[in-house]
C-alpha positions in Angstrom: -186.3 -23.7 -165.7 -182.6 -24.2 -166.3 -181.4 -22.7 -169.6 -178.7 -26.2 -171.1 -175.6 -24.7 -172.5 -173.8 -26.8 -175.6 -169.9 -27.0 -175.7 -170.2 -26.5 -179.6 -172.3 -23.3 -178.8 -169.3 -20.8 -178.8 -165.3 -21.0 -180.1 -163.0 -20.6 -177.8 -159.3 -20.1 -178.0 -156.2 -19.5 -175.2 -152.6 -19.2 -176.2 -150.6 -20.4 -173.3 -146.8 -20.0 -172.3 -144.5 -21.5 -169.8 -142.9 -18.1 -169.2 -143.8 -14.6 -168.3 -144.8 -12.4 -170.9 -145.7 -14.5 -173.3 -142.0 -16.1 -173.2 -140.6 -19.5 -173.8 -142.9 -22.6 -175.4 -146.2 -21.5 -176.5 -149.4 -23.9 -177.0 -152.7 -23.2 -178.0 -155.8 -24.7 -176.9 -159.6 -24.8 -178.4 -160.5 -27.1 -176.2 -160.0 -28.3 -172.1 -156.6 -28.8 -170.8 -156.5 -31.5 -168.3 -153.1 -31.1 -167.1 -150.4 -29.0 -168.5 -147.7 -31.8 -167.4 -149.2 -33.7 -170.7 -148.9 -30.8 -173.1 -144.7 -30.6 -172.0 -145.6 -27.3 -169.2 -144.7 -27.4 -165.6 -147.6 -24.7 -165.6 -148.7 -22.1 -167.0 -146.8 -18.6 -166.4 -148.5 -16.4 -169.3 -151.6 -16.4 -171.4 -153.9 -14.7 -174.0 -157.6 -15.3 -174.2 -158.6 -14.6 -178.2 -162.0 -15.7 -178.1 -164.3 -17.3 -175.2 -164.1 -16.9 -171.6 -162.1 -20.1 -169.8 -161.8 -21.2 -166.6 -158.3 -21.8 -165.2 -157.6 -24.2 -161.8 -154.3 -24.2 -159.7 -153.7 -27.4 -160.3 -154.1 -30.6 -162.6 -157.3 -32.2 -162.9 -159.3 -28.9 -162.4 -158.8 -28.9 -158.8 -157.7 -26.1 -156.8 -158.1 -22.3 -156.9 -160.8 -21.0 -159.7 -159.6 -18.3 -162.3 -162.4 -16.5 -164.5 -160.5 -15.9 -168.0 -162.1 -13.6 -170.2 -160.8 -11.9 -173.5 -157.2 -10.1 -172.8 -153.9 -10.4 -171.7 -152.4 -12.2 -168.4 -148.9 -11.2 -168.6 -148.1 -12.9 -165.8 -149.6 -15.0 -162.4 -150.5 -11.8 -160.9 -152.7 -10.6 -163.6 -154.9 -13.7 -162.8 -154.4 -13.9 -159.3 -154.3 -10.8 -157.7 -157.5 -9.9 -156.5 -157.9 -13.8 -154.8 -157.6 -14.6 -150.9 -154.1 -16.1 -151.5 -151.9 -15.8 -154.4 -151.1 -18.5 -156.4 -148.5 -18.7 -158.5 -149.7 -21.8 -160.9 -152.1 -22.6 -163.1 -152.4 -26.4 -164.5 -155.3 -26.9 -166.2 -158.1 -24.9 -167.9 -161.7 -25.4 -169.7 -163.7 -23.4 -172.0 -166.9 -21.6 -169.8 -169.3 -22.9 -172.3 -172.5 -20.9 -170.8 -171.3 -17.5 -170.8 -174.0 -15.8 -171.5 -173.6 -11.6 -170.4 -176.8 -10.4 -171.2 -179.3 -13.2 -170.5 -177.7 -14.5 -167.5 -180.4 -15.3 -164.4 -179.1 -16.8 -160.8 -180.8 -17.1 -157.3 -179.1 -17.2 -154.2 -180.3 -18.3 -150.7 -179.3 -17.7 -147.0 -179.0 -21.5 -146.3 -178.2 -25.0 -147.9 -180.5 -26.6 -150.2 -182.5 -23.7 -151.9 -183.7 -22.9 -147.9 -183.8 -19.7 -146.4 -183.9 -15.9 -147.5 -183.3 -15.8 -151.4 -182.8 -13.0 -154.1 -182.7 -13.1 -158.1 -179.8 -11.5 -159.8 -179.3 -10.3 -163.5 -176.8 -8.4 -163.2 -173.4 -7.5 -161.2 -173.1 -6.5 -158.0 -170.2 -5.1 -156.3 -171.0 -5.4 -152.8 -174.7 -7.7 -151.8 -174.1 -5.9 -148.6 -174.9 -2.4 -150.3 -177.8 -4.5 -152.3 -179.4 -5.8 -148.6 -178.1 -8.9 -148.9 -177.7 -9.1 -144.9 -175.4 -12.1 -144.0 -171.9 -12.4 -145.5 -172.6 -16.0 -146.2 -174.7 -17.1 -149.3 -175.6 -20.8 -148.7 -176.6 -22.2 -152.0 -177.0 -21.4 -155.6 -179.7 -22.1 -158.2 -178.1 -20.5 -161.5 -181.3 -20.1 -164.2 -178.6 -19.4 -167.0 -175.4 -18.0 -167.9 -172.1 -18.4 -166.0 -171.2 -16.2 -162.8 -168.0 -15.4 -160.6 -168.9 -15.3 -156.8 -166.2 -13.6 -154.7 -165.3 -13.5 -151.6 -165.4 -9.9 -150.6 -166.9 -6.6 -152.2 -165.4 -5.4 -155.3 -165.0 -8.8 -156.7 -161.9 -9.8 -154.3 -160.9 -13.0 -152.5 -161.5 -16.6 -153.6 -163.5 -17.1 -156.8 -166.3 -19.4 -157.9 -167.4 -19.9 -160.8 -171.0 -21.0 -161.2 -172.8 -22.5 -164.2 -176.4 -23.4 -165.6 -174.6 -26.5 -167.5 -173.3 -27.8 -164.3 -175.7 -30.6 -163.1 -179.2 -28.6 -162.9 -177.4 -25.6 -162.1 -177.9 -26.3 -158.7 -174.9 -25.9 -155.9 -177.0 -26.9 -152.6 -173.8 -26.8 -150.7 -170.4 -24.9 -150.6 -168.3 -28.2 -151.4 -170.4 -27.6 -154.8 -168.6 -24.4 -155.3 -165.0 -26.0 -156.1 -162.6 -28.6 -154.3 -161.0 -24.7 -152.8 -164.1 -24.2 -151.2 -163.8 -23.8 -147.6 -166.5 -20.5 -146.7 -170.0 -19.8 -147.5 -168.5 -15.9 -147.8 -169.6 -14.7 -150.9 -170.2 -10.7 -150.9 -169.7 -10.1 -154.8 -171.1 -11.7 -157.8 -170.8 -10.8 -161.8 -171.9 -12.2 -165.1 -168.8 -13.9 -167.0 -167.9 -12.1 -170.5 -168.7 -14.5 -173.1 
């Protein structure tokens, strides 16, 4: 079974600004940010996360490149984008991750689309599913029990993220184009619990 996450479950809380290091017009948020354009920001160059984690998407709309956001400081793009395939220099909207949930997070992965295949159960990180066994480089769908998790490209948490959540629809993520409109691999050789 599926564990249901509630948005009124946590608080969450980003300050944002339209420069680096925490320069130029600031705006805080509690709550999703649709598009930055509507809150006066071209994008967002800097941000602090005081409480919740928060997922942050290249562009408006929640499209685009995933960012995991937990508690800290993002000076600038790089902090954010570093370790991803490709760097991307905007972010333009963001959402509270409403099922974080560190220490009682439970997801299953499989080999092939539509829970087929070889399959393993996680709760907890893994650095490298090659290291763990895990013998393709591929994963090719998700079941996630509960919690929220960041699937990376490569080992050591690197390359394109996707963030996966039990309060998605069922949890379930049958195909990569589930994973995020940025989705264009089945390569997934890292996967951690999002900090709640």
């Amino acid at each position: 079974m599926t564990h249901r996450c509630k948005k009124s479950s946590g608080l969450w809380k980003i300050v944002v600004w339209d420069e680096p290091f925490f320069q130029g017009k600031k705006h805080e948020f509690t709550t999703d940010c649709y598009s930055t354009l509507e809150h006066g920001f071209s994008t967002v160059r800097s941000c602090k996360i005081e409480s919740g984690a928060w997922a942050g998407f290249e562009h408006c709309g929640f499209q685009g490149q995933q960012f995991v956001l937990e508690r800290g400081e993002y000076p600038c793009w790089e902090a954010w984008s570093g370790s991803n395939a490709y760097h991307v220099e905007r972010m333009c909207s963001f959402r509270p991750i409403s099922c974080a949930d560190h220490g009682r997070s439970r997801l299953m992965l499989f080999e092939q689309e539509n829970f087929q295949g070889k399959r393993a159960e996680m709760n907890d990180d893994c650095a490298s599913l090659p290291a763990l066994g895990w013998g393709s480089s591929t994963v090719g769908s998700f079941l996630v029990r509960s919690g929220a998790w960041v699937c990376s490209q490569y080992p050591g948490y690197r390359g394109f993220q996707y963030l996966l959540e039990s309060d998605s629809p069922a949890g379930e993520y049958k195909h990569v184009r589930e994973w995020g409109s940025h989705a264009q691999t089945g390569q997934v050789q890292s996967i951690r619990r999002v900090q709640h």
